[in-house]
Structures are given as structure tokens and as C-alpha cells.
FIKOLZA-1660 file (N, C-alpha, C; in steps of 0.1 Angstrom, whole numbers, plus 5000, padded with zeros to 4 digits):
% residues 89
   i   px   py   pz ch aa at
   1 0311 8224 2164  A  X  N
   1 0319 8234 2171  A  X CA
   1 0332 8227 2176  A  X  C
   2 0341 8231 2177  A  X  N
   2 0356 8226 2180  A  X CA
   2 0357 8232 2192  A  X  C
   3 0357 8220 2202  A  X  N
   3 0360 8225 2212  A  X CA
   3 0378 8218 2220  A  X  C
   4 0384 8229 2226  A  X  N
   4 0399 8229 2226  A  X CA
   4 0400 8225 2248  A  X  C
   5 0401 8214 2252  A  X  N
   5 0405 8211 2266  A  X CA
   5 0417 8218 2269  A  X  C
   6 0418 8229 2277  A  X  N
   6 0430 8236 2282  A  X CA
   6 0439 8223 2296  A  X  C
   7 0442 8216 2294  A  X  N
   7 0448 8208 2303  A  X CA
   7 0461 8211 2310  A  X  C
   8 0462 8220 2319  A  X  N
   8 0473 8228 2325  A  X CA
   8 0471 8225 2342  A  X  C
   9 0483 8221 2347  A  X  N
   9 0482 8222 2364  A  X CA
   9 0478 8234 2370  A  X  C
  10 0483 8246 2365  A  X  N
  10 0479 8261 2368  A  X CA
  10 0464 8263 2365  A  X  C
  11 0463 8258 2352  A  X  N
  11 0443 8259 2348  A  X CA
  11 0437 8251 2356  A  X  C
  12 0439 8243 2363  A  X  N
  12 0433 8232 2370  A  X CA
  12 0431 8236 2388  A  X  C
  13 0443 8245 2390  A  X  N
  13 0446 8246 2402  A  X CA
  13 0439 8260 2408  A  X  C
  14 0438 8269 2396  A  X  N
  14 0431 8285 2395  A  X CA
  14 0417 8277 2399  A  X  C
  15 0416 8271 2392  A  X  N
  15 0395 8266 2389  A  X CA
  15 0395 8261 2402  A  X  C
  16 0403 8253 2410  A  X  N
  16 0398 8247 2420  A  X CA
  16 0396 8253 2426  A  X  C
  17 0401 8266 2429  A  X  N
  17 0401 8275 2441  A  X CA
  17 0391 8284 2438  A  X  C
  18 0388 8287 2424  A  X  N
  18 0378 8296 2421  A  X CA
  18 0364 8293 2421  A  X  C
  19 0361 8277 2423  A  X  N
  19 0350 8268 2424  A  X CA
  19 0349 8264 2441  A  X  C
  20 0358 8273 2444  A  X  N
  20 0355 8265 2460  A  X CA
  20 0345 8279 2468  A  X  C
  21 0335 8269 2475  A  X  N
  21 0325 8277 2482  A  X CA
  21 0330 8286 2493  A  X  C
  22 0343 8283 2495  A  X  N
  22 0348 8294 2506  A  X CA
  22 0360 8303 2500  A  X  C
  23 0361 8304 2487  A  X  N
  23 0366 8318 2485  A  X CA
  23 0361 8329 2486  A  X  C
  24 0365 8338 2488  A  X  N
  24 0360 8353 2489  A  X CA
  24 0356 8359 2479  A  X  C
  25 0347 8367 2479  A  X  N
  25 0346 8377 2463  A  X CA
  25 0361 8387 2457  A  X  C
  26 0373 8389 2468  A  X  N
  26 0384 8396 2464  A  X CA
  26 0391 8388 2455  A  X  C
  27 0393 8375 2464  A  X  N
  27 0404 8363 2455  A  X CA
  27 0392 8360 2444  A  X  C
  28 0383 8356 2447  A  X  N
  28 0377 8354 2435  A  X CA
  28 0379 8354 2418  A  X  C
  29 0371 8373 2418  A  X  N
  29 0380 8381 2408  A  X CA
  29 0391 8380 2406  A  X  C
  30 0402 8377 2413  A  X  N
  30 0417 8378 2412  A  X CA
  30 0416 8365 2407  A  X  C
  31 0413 8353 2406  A  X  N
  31 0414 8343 2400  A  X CA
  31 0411 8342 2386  A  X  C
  32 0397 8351 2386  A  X  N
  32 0394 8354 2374  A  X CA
  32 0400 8355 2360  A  X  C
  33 0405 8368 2368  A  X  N
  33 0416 8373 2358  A  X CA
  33 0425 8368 2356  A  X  C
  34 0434 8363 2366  A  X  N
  34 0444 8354 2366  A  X CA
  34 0441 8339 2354  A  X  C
  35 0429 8331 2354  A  X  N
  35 0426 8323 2347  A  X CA
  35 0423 8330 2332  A  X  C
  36 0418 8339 2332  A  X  N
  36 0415 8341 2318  A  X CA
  36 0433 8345 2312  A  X  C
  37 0436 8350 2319  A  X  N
  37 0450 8358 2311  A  X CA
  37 0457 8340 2307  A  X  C
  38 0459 8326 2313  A  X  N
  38 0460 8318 2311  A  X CA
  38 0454 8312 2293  A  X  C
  39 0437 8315 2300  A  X  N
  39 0431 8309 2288  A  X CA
  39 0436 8320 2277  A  X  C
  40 0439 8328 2279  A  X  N
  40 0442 8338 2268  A  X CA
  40 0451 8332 2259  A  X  C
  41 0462 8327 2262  A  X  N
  41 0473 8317 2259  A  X CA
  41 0465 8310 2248  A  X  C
  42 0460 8303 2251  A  X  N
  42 0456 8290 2248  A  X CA
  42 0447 8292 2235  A  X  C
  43 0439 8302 2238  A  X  N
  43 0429 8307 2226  A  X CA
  43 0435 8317 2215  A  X  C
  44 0448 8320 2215  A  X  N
  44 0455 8330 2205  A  X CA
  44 0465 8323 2200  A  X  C
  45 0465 8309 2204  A  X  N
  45 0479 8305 2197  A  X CA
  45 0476 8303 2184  A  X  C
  46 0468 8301 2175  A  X  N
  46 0466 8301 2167  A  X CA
  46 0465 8313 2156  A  X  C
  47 0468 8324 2161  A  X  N
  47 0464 8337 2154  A  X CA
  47 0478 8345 2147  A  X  C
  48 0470 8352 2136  A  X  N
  48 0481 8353 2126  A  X CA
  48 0493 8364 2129  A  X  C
  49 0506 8356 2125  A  X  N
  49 0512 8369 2131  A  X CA
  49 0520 8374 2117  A  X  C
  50 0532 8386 2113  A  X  N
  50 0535 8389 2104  A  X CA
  50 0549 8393 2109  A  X  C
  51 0558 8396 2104  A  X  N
  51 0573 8399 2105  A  X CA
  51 0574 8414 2100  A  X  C
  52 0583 8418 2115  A  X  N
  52 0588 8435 2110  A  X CA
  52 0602 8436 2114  A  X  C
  53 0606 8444 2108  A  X  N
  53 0623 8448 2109  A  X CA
  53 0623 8454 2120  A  X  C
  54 0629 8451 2135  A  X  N
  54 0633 8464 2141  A  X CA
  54 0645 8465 2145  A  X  C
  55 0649 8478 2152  A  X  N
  55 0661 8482 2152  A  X CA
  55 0667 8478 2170  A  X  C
  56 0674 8472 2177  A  X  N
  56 0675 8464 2192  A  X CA
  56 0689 8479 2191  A  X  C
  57 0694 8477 2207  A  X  N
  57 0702 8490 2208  A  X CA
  57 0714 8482 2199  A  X  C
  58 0715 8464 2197  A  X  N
  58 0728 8459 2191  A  X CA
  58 0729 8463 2177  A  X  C
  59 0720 8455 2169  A  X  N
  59 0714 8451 2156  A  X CA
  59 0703 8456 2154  A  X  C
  60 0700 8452 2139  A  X  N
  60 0683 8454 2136  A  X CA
  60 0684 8435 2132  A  X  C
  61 0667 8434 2138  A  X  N
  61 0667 8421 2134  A  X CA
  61 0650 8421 2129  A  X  C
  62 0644 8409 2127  A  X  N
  62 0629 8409 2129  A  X CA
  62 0625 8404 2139  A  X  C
  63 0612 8410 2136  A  X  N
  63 0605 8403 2150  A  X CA
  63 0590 8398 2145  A  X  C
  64 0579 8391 2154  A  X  N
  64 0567 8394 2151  A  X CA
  64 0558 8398 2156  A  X  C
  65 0544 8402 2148  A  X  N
  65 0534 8408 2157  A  X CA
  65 0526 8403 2146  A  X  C
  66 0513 8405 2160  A  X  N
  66 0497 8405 2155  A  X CA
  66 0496 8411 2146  A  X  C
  67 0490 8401 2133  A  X  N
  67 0487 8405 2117  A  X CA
  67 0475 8413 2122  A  X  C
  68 0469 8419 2112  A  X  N
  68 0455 8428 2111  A  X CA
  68 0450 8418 2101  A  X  C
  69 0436 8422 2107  A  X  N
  69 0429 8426 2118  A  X CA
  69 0434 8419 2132  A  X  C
  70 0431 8425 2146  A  X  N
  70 0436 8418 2154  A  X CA
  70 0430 8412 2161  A  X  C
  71 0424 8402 2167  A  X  N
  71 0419 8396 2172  A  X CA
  71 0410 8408 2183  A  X  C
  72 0394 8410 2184  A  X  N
  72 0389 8416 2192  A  X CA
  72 0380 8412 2205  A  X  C
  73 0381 8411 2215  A  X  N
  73 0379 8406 2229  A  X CA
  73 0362 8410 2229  A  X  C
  74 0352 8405 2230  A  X  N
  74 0339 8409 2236  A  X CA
  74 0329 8404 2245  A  X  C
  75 0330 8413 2256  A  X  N
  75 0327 8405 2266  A  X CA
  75 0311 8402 2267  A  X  C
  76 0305 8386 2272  A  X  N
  76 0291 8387 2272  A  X CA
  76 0287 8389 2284  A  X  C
  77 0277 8397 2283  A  X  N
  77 0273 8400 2300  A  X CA
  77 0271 8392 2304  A  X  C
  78 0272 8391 2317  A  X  N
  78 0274 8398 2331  A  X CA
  78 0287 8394 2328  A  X  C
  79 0289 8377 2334  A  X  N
  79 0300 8370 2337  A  X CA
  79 0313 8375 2329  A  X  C
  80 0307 8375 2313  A  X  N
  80 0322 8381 2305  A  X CA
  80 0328 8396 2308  A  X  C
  81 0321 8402 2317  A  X  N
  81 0331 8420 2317  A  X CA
  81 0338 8413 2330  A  X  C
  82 0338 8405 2342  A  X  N
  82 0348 8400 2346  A  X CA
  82 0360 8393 2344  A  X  C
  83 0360 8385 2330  A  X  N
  83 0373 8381 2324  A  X CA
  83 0379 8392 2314  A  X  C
  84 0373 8408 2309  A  X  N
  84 0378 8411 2301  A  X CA
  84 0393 8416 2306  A  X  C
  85 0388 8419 2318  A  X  N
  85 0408 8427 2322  A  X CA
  85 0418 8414 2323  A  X  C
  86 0412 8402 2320  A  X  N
  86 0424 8392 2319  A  X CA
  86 0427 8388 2306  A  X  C
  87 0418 8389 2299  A  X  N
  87 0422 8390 2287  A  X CA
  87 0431 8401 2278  A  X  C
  88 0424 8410 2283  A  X  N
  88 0432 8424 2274  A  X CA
  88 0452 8427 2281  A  X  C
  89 0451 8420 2291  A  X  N
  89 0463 8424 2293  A  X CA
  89 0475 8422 2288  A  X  C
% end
């Protein structure tokens, strides 16, 4: 299995606070999220993208988007339906 070390001061700095025995269950979750939408980064750079023409109010130019199929989020219980709103966003 390939495993990918996210080595970021912000990934480092989320976790510390989210591993500390005196956060609260509010910030908690809010770190949650906040970290996954991070890891989200990290885990999609790799994914395929495709070129479309669009029209800007200047020019038309291209741009890109998520090829199909698109990459699907599934969360494993318990712990994963708390990262899914950081992901999907």
C-alpha cells in the first residue's frame, strides 16, 4: 500500500489542537472538517482532469474539470461521517 505523509505546518498545527485532551467537542469537529478539507488537497492531486471551452464575460478560453468518473467520497463509520462535510466541500 502507498502510503503519502501530508507534511504541512497547517496539517501539523489542526492535529495538535485536535489531539489535545482539552479541546472541546465544538472546536473539535470544526478541526475536523477543517483538516479533512486540507487532506482533501493532498489526496486529489492526483486525479484526472479534462479541458472545456468556456465563455469569461472577456474571452472564451479553457479551463479544467474533474474527468468522469469523479472521484466518490465514502464515509467509514462512525469516525468517517465526521470528515465527510470536509471533504465534500
Amino acid at each position: 500500500m502507498k502510503v503519502h505523509v501530508a507534511n504541512h505546518p497547517l496539517i501539523s498545527h489542526k492535529l495538535t489542537h485536535l489531539r489535545d485532551e482539552r479541546t472541546d467537542s465544538p472546536t473539535f469537529r470544526l478541526l475536523v472538517e477543517e483538516l479533512v478539507t486540507l487532506l482533501a488537497y493532498e489526496a486529489t492531486r492526483e486525479v484526472r482532469t479534462t479541458t472545456i471551452k468556456i465563455k469569461t464575460p472577456v474571452t472564451e478560453t479553457s479551463g479544467l474539470v474533474l474527468a468522469e468518473p469523479r472521484p466518490v467520497v465514502v464515509p467509514i463509520l462512525r469516525a468517517g461521517l465526521g470528515m465527510l462535510e470536509g471533504m465534500t466541500k
